[in-house]
N, CA, C and O atoms as a GROMACS GRO file, in nm:
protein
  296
    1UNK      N    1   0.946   1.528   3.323
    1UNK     CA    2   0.992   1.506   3.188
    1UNK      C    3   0.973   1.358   3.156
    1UNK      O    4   0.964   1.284   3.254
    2UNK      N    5   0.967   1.307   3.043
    2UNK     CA    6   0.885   1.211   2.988
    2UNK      C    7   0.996   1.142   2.853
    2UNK      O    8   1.012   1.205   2.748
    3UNK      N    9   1.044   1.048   2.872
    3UNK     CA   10   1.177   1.012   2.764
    3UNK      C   11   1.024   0.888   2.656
    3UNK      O   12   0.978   0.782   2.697
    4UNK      N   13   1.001   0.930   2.578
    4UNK     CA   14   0.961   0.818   2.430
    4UNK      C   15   1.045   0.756   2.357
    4UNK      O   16   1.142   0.809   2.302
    5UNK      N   17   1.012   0.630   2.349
    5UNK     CA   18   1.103   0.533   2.281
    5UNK      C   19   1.038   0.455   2.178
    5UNK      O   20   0.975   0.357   2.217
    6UNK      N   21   1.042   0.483   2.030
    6UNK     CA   22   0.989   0.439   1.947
    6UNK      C   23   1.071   0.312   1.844
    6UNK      O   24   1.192   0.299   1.825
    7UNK      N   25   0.992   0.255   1.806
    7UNK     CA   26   1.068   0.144   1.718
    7UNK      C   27   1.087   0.168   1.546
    7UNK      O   28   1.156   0.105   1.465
    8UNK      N   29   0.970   0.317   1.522
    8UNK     CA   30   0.966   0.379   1.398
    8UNK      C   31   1.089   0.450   1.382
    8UNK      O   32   1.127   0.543   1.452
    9UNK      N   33   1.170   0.383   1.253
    9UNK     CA   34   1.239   0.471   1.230
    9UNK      C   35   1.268   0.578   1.169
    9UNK      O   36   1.366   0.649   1.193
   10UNK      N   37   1.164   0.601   1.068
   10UNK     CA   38   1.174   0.718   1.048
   10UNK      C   39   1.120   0.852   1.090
   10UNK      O   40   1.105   0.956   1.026
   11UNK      N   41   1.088   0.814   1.251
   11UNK     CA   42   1.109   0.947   1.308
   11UNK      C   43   1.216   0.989   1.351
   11UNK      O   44   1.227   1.101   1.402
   12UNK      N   45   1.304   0.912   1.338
   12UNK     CA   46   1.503   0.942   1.385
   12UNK      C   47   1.559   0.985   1.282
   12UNK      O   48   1.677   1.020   1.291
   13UNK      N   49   1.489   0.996   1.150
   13UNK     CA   50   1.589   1.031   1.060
   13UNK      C   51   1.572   1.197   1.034
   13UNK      O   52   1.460   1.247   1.047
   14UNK      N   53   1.678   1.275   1.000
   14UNK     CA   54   1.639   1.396   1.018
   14UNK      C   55   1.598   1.454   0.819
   14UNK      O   56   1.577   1.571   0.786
   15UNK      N   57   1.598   1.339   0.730
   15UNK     CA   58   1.578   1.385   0.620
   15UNK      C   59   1.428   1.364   0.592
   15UNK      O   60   1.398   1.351   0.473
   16UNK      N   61   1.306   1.359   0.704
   16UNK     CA   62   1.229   1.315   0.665
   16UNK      C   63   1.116   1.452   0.673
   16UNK      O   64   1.008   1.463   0.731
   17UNK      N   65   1.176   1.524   0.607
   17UNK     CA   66   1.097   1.632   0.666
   17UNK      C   67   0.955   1.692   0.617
   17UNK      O   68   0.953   1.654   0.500
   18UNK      N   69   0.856   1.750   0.634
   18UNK     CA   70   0.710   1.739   0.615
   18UNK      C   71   0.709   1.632   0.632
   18UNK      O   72   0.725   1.600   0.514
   19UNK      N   73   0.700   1.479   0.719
   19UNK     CA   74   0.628   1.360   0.766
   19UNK      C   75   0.547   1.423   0.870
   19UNK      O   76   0.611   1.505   0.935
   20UNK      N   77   0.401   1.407   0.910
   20UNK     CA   78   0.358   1.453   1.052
   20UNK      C   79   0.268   1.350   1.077
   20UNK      O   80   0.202   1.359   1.180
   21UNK      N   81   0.254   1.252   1.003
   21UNK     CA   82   0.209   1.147   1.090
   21UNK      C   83   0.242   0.977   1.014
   21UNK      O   84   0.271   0.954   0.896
   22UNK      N   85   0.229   0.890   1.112
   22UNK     CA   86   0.270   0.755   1.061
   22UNK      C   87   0.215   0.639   1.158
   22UNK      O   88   0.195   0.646   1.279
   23UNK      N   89   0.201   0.558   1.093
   23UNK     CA   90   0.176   0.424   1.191
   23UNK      C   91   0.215   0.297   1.071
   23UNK      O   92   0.233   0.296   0.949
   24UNK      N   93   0.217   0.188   1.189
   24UNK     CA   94   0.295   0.075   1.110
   24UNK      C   95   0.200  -0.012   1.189
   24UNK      O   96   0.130  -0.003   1.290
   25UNK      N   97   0.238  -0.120   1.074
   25UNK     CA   98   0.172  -0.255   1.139
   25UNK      C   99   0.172  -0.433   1.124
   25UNK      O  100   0.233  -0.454   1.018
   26UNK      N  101   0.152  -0.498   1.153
   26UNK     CA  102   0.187  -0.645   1.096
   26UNK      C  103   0.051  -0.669   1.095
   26UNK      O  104  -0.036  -0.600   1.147
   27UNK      N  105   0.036  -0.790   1.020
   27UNK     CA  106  -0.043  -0.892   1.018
   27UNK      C  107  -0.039  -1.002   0.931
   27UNK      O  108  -0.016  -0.976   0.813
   28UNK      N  109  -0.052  -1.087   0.955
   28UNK     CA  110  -0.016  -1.261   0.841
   28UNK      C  111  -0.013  -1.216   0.730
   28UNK      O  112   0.075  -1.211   0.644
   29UNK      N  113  -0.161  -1.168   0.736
   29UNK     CA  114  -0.194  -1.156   0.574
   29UNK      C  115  -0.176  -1.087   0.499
   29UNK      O  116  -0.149  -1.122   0.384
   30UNK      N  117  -0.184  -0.951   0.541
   30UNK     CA  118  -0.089  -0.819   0.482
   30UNK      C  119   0.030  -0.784   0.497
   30UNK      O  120   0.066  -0.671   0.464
   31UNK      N  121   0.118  -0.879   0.555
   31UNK     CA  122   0.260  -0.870   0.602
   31UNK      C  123   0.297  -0.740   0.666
   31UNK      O  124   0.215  -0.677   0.731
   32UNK      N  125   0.438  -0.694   0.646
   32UNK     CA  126   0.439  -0.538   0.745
   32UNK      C  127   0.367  -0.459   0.687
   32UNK      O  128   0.316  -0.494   0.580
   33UNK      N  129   0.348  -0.351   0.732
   33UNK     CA  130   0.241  -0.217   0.627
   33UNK      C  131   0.279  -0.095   0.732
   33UNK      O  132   0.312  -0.117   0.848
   34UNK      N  133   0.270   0.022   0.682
   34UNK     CA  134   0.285   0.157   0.692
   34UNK      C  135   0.206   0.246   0.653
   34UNK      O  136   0.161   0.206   0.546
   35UNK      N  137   0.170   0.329   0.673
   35UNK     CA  138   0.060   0.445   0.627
   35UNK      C  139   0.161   0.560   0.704
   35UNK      O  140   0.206   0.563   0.819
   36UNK      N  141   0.175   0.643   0.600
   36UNK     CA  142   0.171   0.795   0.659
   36UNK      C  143   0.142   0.914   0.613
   36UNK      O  144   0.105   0.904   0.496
   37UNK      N  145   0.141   1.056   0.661
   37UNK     CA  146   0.099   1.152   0.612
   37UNK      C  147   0.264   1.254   0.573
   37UNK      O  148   0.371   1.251   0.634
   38UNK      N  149   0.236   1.315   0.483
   38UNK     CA  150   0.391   1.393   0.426
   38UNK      C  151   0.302   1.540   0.327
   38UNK      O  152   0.226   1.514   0.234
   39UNK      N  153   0.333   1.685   0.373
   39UNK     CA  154   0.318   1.757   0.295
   39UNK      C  155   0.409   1.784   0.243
   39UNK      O  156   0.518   1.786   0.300
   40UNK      N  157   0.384   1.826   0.063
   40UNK     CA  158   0.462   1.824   0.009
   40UNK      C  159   0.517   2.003  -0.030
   40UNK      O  160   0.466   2.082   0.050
   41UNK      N  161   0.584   2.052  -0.106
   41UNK     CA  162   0.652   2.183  -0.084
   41UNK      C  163   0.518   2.258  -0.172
   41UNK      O  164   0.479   2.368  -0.132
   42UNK      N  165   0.440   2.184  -0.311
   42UNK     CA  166   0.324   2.247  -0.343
   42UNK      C  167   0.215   2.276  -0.210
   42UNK      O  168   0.118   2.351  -0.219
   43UNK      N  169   0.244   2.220  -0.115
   43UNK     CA  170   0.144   2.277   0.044
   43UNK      C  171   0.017   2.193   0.042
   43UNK      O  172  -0.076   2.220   0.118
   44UNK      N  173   0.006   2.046  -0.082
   44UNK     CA  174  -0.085   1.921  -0.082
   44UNK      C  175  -0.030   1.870   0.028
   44UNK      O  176   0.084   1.882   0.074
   45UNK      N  177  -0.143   1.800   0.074
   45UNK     CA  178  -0.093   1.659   0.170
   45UNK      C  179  -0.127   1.540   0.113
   45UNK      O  180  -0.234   1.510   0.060
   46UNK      N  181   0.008   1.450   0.133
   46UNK     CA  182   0.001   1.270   0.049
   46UNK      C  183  -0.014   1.210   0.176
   46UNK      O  184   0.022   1.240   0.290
   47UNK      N  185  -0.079   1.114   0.120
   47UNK     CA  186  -0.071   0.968   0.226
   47UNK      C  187  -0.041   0.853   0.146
   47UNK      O  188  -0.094   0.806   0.046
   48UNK      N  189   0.088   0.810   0.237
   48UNK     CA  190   0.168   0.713   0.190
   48UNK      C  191   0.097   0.595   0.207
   48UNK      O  192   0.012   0.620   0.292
   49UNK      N  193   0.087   0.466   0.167
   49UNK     CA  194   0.014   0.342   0.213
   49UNK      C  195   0.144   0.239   0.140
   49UNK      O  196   0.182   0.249   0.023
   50UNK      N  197   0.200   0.134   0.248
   50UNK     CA  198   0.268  -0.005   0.202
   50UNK      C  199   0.215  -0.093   0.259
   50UNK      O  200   0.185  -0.100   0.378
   51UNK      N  201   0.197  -0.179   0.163
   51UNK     CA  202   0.115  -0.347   0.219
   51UNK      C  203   0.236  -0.441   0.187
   51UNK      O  204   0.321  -0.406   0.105
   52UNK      N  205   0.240  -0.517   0.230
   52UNK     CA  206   0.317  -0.679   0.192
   52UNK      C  207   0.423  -0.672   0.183
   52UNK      O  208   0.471  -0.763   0.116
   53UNK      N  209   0.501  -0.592   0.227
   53UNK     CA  210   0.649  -0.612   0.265
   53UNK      C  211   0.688  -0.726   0.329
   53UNK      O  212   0.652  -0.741   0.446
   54UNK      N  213   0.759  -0.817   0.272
   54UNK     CA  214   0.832  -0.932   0.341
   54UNK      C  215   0.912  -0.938   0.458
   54UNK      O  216   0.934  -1.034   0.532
   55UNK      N  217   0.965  -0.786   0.467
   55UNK     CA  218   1.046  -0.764   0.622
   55UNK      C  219   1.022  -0.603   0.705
   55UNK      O  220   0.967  -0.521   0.632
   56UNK      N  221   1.039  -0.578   0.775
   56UNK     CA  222   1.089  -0.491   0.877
   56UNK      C  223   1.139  -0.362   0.777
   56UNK      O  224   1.080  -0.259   0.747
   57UNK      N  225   1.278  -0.414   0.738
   57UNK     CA  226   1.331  -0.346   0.632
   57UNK      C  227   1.278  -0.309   0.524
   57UNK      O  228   1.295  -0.201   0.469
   58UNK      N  229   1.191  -0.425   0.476
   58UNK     CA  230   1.185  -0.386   0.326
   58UNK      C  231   1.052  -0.247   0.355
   58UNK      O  232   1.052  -0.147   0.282
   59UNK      N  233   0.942  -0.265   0.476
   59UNK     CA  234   0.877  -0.176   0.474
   59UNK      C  235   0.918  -0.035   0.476
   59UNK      O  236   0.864   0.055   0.411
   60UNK      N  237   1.032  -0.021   0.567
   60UNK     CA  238   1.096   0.114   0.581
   60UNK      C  239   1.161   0.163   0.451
   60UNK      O  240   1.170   0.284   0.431
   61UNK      N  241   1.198   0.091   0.378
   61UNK     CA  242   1.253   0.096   0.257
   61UNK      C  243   1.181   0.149   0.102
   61UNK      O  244   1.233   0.213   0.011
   62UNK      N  245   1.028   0.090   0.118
   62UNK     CA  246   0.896   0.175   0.024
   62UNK      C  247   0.842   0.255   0.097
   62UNK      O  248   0.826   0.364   0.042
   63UNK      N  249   0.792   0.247   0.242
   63UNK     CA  250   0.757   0.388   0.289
   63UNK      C  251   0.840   0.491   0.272
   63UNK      O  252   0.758   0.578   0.245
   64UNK      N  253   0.998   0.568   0.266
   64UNK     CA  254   1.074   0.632   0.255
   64UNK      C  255   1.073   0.677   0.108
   64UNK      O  256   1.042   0.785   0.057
   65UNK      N  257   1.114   0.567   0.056
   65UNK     CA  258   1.119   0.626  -0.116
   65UNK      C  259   0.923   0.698  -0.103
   65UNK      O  260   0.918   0.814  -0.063
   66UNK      N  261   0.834   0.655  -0.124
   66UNK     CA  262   0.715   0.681  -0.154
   66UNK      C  263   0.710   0.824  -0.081
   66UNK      O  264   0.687   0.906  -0.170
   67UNK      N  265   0.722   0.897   0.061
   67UNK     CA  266   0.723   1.009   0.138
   67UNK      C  267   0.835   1.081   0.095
   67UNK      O  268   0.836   1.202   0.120
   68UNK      N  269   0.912   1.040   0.045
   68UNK     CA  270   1.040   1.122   0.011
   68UNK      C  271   0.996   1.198  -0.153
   68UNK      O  272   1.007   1.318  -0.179
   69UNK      N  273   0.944   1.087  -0.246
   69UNK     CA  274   0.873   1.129  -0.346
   69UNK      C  275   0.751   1.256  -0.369
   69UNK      O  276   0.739   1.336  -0.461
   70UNK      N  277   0.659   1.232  -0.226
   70UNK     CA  278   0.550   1.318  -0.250
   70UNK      C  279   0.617   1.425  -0.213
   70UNK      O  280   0.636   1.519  -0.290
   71UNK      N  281   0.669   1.418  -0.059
   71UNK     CA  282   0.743   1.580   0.027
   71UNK      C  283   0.828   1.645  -0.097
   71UNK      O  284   0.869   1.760  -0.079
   72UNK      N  285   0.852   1.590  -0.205
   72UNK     CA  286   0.924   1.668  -0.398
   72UNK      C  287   0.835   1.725  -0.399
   72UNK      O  288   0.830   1.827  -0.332
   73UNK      N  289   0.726   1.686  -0.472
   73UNK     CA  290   0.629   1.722  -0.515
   73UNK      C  291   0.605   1.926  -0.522
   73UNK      O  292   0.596   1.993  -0.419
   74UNK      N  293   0.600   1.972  -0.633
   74UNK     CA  294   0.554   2.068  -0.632
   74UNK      C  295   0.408   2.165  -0.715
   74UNK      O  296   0.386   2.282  -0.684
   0.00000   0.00000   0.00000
């Protein structure tokens, strides 16, 4: 058995539902960023994209609203 320990949080949250994929990332110039995938209840798939978040937080904070928005979607 195999314990994973991730620093993404919104794979801990249990309201995130249709998310099936995500990655995050830094860099100087694009500050934090996020991309993920979320089907929505119409049975489309969105891909989320955040660039230039000033923090940690603030990325988790537009990725969520933005995946929470499409997974509406009907």
């Amino acid at each position: 058995m195999y314990k994973l320990v991730s620093t993404n949080r919104l794979l801990r949250e249990k309201n995130c539902h249709g998310v099936y994929g995500m990655k995050t990332g830094y860099t100087d110039k694009a500050g934090n960023c996020f991309v993920g995938v979320v089907k929505g209840l119409n049975g489309k798939t969105y891909i989320s994209v955040t660039l230039g978040a000033a923090t940690s937080d603030g990325r988790w904070a537009d990725a969520r609203k933005l995946l929470s928005y499409a997974r509406k979607l009907k």
